[in-house]
One Martini backbone bead per residue (centre of mass of N, CA, C, O) as a GRO file, in nm:
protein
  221
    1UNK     BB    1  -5.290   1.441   1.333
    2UNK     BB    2  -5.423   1.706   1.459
    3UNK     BB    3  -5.602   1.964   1.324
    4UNK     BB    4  -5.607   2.311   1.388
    5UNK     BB    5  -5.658   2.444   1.083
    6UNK     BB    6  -5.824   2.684   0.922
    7UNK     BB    7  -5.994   2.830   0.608
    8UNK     BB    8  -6.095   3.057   0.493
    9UNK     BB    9  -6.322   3.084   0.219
   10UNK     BB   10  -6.250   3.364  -0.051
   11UNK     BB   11  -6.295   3.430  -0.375
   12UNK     BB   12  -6.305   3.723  -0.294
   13UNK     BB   13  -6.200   3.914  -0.085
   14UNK     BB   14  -6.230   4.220  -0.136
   15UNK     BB   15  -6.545   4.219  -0.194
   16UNK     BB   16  -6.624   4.124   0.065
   17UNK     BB   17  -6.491   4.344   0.206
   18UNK     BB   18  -6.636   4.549   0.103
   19UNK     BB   19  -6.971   4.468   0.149
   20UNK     BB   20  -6.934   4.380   0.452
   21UNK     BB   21  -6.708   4.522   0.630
   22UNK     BB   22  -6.728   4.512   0.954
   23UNK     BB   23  -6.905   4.239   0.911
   24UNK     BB   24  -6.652   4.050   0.839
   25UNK     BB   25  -6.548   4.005   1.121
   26UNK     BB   26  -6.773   3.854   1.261
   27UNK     BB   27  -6.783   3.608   1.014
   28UNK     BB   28  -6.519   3.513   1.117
   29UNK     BB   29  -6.547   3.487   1.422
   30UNK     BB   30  -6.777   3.293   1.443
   31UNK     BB   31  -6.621   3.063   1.298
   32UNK     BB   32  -6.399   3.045   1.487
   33UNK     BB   33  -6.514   2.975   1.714
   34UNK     BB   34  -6.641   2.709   1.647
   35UNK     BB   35  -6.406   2.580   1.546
   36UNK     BB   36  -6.265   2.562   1.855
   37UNK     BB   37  -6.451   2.394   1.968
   38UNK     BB   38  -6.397   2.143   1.829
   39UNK     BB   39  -6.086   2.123   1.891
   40UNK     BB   40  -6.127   2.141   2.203
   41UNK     BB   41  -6.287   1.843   2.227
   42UNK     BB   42  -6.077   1.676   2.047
   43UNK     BB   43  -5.852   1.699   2.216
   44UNK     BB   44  -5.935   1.571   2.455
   45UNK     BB   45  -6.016   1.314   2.377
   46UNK     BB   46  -5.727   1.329   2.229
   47UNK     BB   47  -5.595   1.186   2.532
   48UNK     BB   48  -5.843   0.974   2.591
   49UNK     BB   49  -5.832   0.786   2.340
   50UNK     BB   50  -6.032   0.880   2.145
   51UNK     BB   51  -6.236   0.918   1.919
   52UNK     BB   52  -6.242   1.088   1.607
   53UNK     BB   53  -6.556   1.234   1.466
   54UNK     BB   54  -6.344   1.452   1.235
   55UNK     BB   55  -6.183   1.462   0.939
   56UNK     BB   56  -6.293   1.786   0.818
   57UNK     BB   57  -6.310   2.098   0.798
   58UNK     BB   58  -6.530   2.366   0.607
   59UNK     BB   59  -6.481   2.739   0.535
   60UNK     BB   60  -6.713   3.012   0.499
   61UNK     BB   61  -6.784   3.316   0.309
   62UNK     BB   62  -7.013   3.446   0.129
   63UNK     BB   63  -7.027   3.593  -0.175
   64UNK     BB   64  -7.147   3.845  -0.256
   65UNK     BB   65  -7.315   3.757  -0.499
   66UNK     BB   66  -7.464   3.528  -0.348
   67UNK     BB   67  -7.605   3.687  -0.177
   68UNK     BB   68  -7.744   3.904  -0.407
   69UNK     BB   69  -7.908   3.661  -0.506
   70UNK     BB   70  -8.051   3.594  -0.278
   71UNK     BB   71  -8.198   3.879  -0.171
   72UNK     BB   72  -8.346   3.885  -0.446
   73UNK     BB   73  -8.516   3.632  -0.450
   74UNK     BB   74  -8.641   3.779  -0.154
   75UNK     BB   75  -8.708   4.097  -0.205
   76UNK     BB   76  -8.397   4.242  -0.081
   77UNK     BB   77  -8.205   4.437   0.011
   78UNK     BB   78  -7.846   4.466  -0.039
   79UNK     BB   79  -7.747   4.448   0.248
   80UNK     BB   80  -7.589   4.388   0.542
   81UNK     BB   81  -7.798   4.366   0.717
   82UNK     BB   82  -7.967   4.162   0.536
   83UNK     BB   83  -7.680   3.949   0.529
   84UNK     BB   84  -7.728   3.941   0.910
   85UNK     BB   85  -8.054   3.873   0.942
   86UNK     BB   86  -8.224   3.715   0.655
   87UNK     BB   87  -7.977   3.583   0.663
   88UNK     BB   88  -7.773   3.253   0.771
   89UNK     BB   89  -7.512   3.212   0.550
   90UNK     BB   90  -7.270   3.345   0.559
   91UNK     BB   91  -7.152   3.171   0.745
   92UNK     BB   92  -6.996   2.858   0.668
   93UNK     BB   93  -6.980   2.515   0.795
   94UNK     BB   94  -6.784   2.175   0.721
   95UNK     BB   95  -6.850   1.858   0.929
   96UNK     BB   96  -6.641   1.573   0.866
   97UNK     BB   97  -6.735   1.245   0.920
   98UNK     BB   98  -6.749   0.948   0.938
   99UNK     BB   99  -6.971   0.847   1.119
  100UNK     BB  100  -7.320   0.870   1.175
  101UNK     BB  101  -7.279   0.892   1.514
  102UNK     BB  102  -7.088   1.131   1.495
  103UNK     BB  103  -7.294   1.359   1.411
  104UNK     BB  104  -7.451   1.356   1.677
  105UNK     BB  105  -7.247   1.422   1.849
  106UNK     BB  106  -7.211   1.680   1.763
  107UNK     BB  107  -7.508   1.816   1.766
  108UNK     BB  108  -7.471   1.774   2.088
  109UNK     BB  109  -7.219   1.951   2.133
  110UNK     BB  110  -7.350   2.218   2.039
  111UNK     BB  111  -7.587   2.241   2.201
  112UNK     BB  112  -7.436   2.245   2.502
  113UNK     BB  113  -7.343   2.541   2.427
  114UNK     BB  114  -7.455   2.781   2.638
  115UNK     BB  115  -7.421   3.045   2.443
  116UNK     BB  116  -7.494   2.897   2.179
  117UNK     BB  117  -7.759   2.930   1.981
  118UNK     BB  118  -8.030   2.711   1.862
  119UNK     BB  119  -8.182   2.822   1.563
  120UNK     BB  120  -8.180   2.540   1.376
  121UNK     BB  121  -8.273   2.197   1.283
  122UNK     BB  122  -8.200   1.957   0.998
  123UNK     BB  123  -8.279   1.623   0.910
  124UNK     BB  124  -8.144   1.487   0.607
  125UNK     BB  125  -8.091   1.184   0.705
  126UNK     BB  126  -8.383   1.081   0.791
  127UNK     BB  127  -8.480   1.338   0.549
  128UNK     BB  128  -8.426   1.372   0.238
  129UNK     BB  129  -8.422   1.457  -0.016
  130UNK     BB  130  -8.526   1.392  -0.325
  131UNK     BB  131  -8.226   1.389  -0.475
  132UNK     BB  132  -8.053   1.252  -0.233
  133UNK     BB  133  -8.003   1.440   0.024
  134UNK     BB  134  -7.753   1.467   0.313
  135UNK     BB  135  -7.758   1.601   0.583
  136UNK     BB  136  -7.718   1.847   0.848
  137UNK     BB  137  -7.838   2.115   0.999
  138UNK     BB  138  -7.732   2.436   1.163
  139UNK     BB  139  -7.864   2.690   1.300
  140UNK     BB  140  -7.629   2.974   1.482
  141UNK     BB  141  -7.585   3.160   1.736
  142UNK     BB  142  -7.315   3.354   1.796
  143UNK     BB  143  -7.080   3.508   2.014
  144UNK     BB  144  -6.949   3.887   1.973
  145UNK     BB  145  -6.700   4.016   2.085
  146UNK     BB  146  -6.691   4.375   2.083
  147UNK     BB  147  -6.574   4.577   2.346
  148UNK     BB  148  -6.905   4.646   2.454
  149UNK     BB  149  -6.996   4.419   2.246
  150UNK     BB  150  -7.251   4.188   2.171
  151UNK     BB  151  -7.272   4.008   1.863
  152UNK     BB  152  -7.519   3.743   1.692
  153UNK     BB  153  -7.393   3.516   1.489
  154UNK     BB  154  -7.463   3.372   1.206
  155UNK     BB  155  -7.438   3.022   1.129
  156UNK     BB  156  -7.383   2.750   0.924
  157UNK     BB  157  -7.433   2.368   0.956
  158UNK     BB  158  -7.296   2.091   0.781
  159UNK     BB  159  -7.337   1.771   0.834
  160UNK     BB  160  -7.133   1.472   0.756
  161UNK     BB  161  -7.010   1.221   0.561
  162UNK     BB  162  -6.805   1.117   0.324
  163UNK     BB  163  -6.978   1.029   0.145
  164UNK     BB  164  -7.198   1.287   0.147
  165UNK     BB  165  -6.980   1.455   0.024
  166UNK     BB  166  -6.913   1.356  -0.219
  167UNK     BB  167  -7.203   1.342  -0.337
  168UNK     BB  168  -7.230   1.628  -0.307
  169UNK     BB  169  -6.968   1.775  -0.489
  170UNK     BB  170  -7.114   1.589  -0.772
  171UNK     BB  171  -7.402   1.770  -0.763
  172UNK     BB  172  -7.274   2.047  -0.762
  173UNK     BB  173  -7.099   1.976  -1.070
  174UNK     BB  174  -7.360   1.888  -1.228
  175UNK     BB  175  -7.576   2.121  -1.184
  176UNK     BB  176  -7.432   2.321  -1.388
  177UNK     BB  177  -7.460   2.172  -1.608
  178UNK     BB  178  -7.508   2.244  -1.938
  179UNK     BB  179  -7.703   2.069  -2.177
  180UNK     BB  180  -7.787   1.762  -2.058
  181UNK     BB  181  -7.874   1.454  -2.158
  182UNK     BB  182  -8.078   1.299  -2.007
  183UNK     BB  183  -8.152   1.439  -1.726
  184UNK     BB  184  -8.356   1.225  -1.585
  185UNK     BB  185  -8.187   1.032  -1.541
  186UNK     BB  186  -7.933   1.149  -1.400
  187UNK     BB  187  -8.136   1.193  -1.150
  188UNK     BB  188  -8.213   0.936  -1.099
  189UNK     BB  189  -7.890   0.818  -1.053
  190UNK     BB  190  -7.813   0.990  -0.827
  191UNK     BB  191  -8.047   0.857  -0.602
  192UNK     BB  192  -7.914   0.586  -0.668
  193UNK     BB  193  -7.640   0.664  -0.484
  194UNK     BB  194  -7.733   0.771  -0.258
  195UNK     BB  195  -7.875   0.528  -0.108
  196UNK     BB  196  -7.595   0.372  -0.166
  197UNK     BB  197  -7.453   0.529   0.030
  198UNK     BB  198  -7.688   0.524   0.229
  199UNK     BB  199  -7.589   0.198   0.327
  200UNK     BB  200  -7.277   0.230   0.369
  201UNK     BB  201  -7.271   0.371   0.605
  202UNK     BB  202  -7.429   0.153   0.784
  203UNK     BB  203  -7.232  -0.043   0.746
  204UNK     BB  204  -6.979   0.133   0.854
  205UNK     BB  205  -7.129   0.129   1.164
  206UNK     BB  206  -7.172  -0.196   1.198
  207UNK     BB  207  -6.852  -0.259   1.198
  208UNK     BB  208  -6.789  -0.047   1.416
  209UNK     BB  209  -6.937  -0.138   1.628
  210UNK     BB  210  -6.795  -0.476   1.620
  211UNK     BB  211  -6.510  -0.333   1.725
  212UNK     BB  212  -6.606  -0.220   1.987
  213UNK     BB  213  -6.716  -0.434   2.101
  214UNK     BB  214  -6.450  -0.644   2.130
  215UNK     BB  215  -6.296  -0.424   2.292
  216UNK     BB  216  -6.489  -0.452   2.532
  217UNK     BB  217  -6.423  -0.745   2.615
  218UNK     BB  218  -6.125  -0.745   2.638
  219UNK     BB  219  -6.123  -0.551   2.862
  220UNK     BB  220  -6.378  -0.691   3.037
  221UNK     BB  221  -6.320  -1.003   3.012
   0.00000   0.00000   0.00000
């Protein structure tokens, strides 16, 4: 059953609330917003029995504290215009496809959406990150309405496979464990697990593809 709602998490509500103030409403609109669109191309697809390219999404507002230690890194004062402005990810939204076909699937789809605007766009899956992190990122700007203005909220989206998402998760939960020995290991085991998973993935879409080819031969043979 296709599911429509998603839950925006934040750490501490009241706090991101005291620090983004009334730009907390935008940071959330624009989150629903592409949620939004997602779902209604979803529901689109299942009418027309087409296959659903997005397993589950996962949606973020930055916490106060993630924000303010981002902007002291970058030499900015803490306020919510730097955190809406010289920061892209105060809004982050977490895309898990089943298969890499339909990464670009989503990312064509998102490029379509002729109001919002892409502005940048990272495949960390053609060319990985060095730790063997993979996965697309795509920064936006979105339209939101209030009242007589429209405003242009950034939201950053990482799009990646169920695979890819599991290994982002545990090398997450792994990097900030502190003391640990042989870390240059653990770091090597890291990335060739990494490799290991981005070869599953491949063969993983080259299966769904004979199991497509098969249906369509089916269909019009």
């Amino acid at each position: 059953m296709l599911q429509t709602k998603h839950d925006i998490v934040c750490e501490s509500w009241s706090t991101e609330q005291q620090f983004y103030q009334e730009a907390y409403v935008l940071l959330e609109g624009a989150i629903t917003e592409v949620l939004s669109r997602l779902d209604i191309i979803r529901k689109y697809r299942a009418m027309k029995n087409a296959k659903d390219p997005i397993e589950h999404c996962k949606a973020r507002i930055k916490s106060a504290e993630s924000m303010g230690e981002k902007l002291s890194r970058r030499g900015l004062p803490i306020t919510v215009e730097n955190a809406l402005t010289e920061i892209y990810d105060a809004a982050g939204i977490r895309v898990v496809c089943t298969f890499l076909d339909d990464i670009y699937w989503v990312v064509d789809m998102l490029r379509n959406q002729k109001d919002i605007a892409v502005m940048k766009e990272k495949d960390y899956i053609r060319d990985p990150k060095p730790n063997g992190y993979r996965s697309y990122h795509m920064i936006l700007q979105v339209p939101i309405h209030l009242e007589d203005q429209v405003h242009m909220v950034y939201c950053e989206l990482q799009i990646r496979t169920i695979a890819m998402d599991c290994w982002a998760s545990l090398e997450h939960q792994l990097k900030y464990k502190k003391d640990i020995p042989n870390q240059d290991m653990i770091v090597g085991e890291l990335k060739r697990c990494a490799d290991e998973i981005a070869s599953t993935d491949l063969n993983f879409q080259a299966i769904w593809d004979m199991i497509e080819e098969v249906q369509q031969d089916d269909i019009y043979g």
